[in-house]
N, C-alpha and C positions, 0 to 999 in steps of 0.2 A: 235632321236630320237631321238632315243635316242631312244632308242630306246632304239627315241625312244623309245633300240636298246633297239628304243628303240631304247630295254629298251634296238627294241630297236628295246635296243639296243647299240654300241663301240664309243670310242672317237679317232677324228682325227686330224690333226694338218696341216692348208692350208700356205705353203710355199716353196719357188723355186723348182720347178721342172727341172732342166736344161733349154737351151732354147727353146726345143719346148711348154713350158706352162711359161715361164719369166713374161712375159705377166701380163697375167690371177693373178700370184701369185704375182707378185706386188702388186695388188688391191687389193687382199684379204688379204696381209698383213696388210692393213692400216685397214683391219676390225678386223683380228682375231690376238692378241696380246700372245695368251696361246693356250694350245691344246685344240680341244675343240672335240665333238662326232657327232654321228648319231644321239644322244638326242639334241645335239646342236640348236638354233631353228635360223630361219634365218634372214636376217637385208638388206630388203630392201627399206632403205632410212630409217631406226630408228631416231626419234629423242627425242625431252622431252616431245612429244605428242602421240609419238609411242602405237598403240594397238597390244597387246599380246594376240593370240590367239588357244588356244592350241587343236589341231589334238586326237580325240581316235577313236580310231577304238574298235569294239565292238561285239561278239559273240556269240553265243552260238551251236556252232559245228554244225547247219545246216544256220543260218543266217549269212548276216556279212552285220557292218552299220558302217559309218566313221559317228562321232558326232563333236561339235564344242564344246570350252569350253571358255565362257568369263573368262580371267584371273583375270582381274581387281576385276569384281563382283563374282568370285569362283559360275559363275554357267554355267550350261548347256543349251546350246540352242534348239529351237525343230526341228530345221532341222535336216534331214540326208539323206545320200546316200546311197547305198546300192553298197556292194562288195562282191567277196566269202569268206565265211565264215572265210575260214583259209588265213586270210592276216595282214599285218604290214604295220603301217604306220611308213615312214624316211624321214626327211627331210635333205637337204644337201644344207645350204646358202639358197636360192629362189628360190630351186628347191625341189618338194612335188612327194616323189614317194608312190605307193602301192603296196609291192609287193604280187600278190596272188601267193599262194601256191599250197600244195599238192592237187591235182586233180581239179589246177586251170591250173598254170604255166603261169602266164601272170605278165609283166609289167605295172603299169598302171604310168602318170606322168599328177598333176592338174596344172592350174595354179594358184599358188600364189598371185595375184593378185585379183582371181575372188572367192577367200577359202572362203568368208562368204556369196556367194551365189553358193551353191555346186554344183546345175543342172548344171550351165552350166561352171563347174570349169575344167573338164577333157578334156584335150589335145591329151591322146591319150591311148591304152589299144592292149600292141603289145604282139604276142603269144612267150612262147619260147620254146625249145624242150621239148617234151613229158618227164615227169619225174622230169624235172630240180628242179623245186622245190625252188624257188629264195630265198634265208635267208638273205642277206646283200646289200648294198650298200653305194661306196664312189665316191663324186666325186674328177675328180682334176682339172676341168676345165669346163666350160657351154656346150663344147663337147664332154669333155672326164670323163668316169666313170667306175670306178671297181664294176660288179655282183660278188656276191659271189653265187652258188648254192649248194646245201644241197644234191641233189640226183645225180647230175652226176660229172663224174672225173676233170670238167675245169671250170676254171673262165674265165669271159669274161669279155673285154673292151667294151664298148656300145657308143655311140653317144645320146644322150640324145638330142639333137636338131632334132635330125633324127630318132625320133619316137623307139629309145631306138635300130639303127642299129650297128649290130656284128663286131667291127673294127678289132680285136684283139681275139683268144680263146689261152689259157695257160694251158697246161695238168698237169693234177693234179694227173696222175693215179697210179706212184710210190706210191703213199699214200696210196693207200689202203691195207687194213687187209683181208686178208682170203678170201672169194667168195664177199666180199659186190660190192655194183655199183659204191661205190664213199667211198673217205676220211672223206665223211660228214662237209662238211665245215658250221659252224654258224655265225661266221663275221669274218667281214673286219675293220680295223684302218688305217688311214695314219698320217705317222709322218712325215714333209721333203719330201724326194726320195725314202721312205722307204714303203710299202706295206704292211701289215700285216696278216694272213689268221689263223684263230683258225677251226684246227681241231678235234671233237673228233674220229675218227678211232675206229667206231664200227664193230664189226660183228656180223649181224644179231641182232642189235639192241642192244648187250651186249661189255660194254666198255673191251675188254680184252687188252688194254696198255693204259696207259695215254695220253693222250692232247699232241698235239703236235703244234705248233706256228712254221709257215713258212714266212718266210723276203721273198720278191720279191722288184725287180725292179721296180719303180712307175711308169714310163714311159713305158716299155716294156713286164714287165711282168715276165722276168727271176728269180729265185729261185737262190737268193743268199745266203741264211742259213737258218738251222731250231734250234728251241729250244723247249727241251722237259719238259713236265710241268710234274707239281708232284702231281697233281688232273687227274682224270678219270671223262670223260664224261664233259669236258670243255664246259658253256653256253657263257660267254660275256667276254668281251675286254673293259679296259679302261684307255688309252695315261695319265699319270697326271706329270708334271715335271721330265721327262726324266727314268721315269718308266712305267712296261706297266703291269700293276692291272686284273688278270684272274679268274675267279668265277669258281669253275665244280660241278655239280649236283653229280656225283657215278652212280654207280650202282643202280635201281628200286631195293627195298624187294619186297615180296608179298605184303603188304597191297598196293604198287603203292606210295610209298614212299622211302626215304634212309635212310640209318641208319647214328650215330654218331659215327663214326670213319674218320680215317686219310687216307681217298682217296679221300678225296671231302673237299674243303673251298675255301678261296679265298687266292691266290698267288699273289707273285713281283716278276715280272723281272725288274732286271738291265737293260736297254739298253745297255749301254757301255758296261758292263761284258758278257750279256747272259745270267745269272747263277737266275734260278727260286727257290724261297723258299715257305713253306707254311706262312702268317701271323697269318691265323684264319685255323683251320681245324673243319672238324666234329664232332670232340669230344668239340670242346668248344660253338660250335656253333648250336649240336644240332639236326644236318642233313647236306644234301645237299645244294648249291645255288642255285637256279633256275634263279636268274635276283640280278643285282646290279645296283645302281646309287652312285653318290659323290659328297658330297659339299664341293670342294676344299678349298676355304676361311676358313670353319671352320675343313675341316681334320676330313669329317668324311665319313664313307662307309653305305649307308643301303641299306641290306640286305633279300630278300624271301628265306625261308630256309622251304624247303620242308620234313614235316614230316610224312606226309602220304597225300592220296587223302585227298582233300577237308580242309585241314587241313595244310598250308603254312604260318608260324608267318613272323612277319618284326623284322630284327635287327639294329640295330642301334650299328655299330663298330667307338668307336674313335680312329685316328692312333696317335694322340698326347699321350693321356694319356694310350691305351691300353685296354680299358673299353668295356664292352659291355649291351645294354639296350633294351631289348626288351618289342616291343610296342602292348602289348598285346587286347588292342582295335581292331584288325585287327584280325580273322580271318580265310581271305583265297587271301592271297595276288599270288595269281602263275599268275595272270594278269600282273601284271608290278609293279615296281617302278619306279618313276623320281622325279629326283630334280629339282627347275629351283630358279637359281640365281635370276634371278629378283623380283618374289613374295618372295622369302624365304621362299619357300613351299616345302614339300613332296606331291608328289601324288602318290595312288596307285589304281591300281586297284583290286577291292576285287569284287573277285567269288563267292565268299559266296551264298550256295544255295538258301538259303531263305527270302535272300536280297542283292545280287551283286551291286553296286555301283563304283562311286568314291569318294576315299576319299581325302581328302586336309589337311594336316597336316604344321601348323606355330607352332612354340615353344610359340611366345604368346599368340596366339588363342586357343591352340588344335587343335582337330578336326573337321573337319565338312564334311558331306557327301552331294554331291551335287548328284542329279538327275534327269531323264525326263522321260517321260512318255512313255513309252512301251519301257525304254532301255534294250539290253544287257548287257550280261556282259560284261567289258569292259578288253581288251587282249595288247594295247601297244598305246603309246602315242609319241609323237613330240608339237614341241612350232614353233609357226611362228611370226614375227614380223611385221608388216606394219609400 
């Protein structure tokens, strides 16, 4: 995504998996030199000609349209496709998934190749259990891939060559709090060998413990440790130099907003250590996360910080200096943030009722709001490379 992970969507990091993926992760070594995410966009055959073409998917709780976005020219194209409403787009290397959602539950996977003519891009759209409710994925290989789902107790291995088939399910059911269906799991990271699974552990929609982060086995699946976060109602995951960067919304108030206090900001883990701290919490912050992105190079975090419905500012956290700058031009960012290296750009999506857009944010330009005609609102993003 990046999502995304997105916004998303999480970041992951493509490197040896033992020998059953040796292989595979050789090659993608000689691609991906740093950790990188879901927002990650992919590089098939990049070169100094290479076009950047960046994935939104786009809403408004009964519609849902994937849009294109020329990167170069910061504009929107008039094609679109149409998906269910409640879906995400991830890309993972040269592989384009959709996951639909709640009162969808489907897979869908395009091909990358054919993304800038999108009728006839989709390869395939496989059902999965009733409920599942798909919120993440990583792959580790052109076969092998980690689902995360939102509504039931297991994660799954999938084959992505094979129409997104079930290699692998992993119970997840210890996790759950109270009567719920599932641990609620919202993404997935890979670091190495290492797995990653962010749960918030609701019941019945209300975060009563904190976040909790489960290690599993990359290859098999096993649940090798957990670490418990210091934020409730945990959204996103992101891999940056041997630290692993966690966002959590809190608890809803009534206005359908969260309040500024110390149960909600964005956290570090230690890899090595385990040991989660808050950096930014609530109180400095404002509210809730909703979604984060990071432009490692310059070391900085921005931030959707949910203060009530309709009503989501962007922050802008530097980790060098400790600062925080909000970008008040923005509105109702709860659609997404992403960064992309290449342009040197912020994009967001803004909900804004009574002009939803994307925005495109350069530090030397400002900003500029690109659009097309009868869009949605726009709900999560990915970058693809040719």
């Amino acid at each position: 995504m990046t999502n995304s992970h997105t916004q998303k969507h999480s970041y992951f990091h493509w490197s040896s998996l033992r020998k059953k993926v040796l292989l595979w992760s050789a090659l993608s070594a000689l691609l991906l030199l740093h950790a990188c995410s879901s927002e990650t966009p992919s590089k098939p055959g990049a070169s100094e000609t290479s076009k950047h073409l960046g994935l939104i998917f786009t809403s408004d709780y009964v519609n849902g349209e994937l849009r294109l976005l020329d990167i170069e020219k910061r504009k929107l194209l008039e094609t679109s496709l149409s998906f269910h409403s409640d879906s995400k787009i991830i890309v993972q290397e040269d592989q384009v998934f959709i996951l639909e959602r709640f009162g969808a539950d489907n897979i869908v996977e395009l091909d990358a190749k054919k993304m800038k003519n999108l009728k006839i891009s989709v390869l395939y759209q496989s059902a999965l259990e009733e409920g599942a409710n798909p919120s993440s994925i990583v792959s580790i290989s052109p076969t092998e891939a980690w689902l995360g789902l939102e509504g039931l107790p297991k994660l799954l291995k999938i084959n992505p060559k094979e129409k997104a088939k079930v290699i692998k399910e992993v119970d997840l059911s210890a996790f759950i709090v109270g009567d719920n269906l599932s641990p609620n799991l919202v993404d997935l990271a890979l670091q190495g060998d290492t797995l990653w699974a962010l749960l918030q552990r609701l019941d019945s929609y209300v975060p009563v413990l904190n976040g909790l982060v489960v290690m599993l086995d990359a290859v098999d699946g096993r649940v090798l440790d957990t670490i418990a976060l210091q934020g409730k109602n945990p959204t996103q995951m992101y891999i940056e130099n041997g630290s692993l960067w966690v966002s959590s919304l809190g608890a809803f108030n009534q206005k359908y907003g969260s309040d500024a206090d110390s149960t909600r900001g964005v956290e570090k883990i230690e890899v090595k250590t385990k040991k989660s701290s808050f950096v930014w919490t609530g109180k400095e912050l404002g509210g809730g996360v909703s979604s984060f992105t990071m432009d490692t190079k310059a070391q900085k975090i921005y931030a959707s910080i949910t203060e009530e419905d309709g009503n989501t500012k962007v922050m802008e956290l530097s980790l060098k200096e400790e600062k925080l700058k909000h970008h008040n031009t923005v509105r109702d960012a709860s659609g997404f943030v992403f960064w992309y290296e290449h342009s040197q750009s912020l994009y967001i999506g803004d909900r804004s009722y009574d002009r939803a857009g994307l925005l495109i944010y350069n530090k030397s330009a400002g900003y500029v709001r690109a659009e097309a005609k009868d869009m949605l609102p726009p709900s999560s993003m990915a970058v693809i490379e040719f």
